[in-house]
C-alpha positions, 0 to 999 in steps of 0.5 A, a space after each residue: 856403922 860398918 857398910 859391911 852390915 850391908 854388903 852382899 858378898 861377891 859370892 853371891 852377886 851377879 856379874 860379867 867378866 870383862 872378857 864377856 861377848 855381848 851375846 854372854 852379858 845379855 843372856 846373863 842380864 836375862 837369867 839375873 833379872 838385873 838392869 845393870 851389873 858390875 863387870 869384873 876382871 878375871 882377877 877379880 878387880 872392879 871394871 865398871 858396870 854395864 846397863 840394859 841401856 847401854 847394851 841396847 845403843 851398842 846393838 844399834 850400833 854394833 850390830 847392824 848385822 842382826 844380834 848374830 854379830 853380838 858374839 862377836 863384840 866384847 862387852 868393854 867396846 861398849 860405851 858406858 853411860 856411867 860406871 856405878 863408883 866403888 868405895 872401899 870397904 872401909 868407907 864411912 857410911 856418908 860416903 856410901 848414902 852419897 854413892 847409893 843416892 845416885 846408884 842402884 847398887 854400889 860396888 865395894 873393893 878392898 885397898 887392892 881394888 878387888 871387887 869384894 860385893 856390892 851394897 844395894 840401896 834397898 838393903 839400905 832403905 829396909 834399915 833405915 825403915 826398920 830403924 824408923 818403924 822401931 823408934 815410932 813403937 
């Protein structure tokens, strides 16, 4: 099976540019309604993800001041607790169940490491239940 099957298209991800404030990455967190996000280039390449937890030890730590300093710190200052891992779009569908089983979502680049969309664990899990749901009938 192709993980393409899965793939929600990068045009219809949420995500945050790496030359984002911390300010930008919260309110985009917010309005997405997302724990976690991908961070991209402006060119497109996956950078890493950034999670509501590590945004919120980066205002400890960088805003001592209040959250009026959040503007003032770009969102790669900020340690990530761990990056979701990419596969390629032409990854096989074990090495994509190995990512999803650790990540909420996987990102998927092309051979140039141009972030392309993500695969969800749920859409994985819905197939799988469909699947099993079907064969039980």
């Amino acid at each position: 099976m192709n993980l393409l099957f899965f793939l929600t298209p990068k045009a219809t991800c949420t995500y945050l540019y790496d030359d984002y404030t911390m300010r930008q990455a919260l309110e985009r967190m917010e309005k997405s309604g997302y724990s976690a996000l991908p961070i991209l280039t402006r060119n497109g390449q996956y950078r890493g993800t950034l999670t509501e937890g590590d945004l919120l030890w980066a205002v400890k730590n960088l805003c001592r001041d209040g959250l009026r300093t959040a503007e003032e710190h770009n969102i790669m200052e900020i340690a990530h607790r761990r990056d979701n891992e990419p596969v390629t779009v032409t990854a096989d569908m074990r090495g994509l169940l190995e990512k999803a089983s650790d990540q909420n979502f996987v990102p998927v680049v092309d051979d140039k490491n141009d972030f392309i969309g993500i695969v969800t664990r749920r859409a994985i899990m819905r197939y799988w239940l469909n699947k099993l749901c079907k064969e039980e009938t």
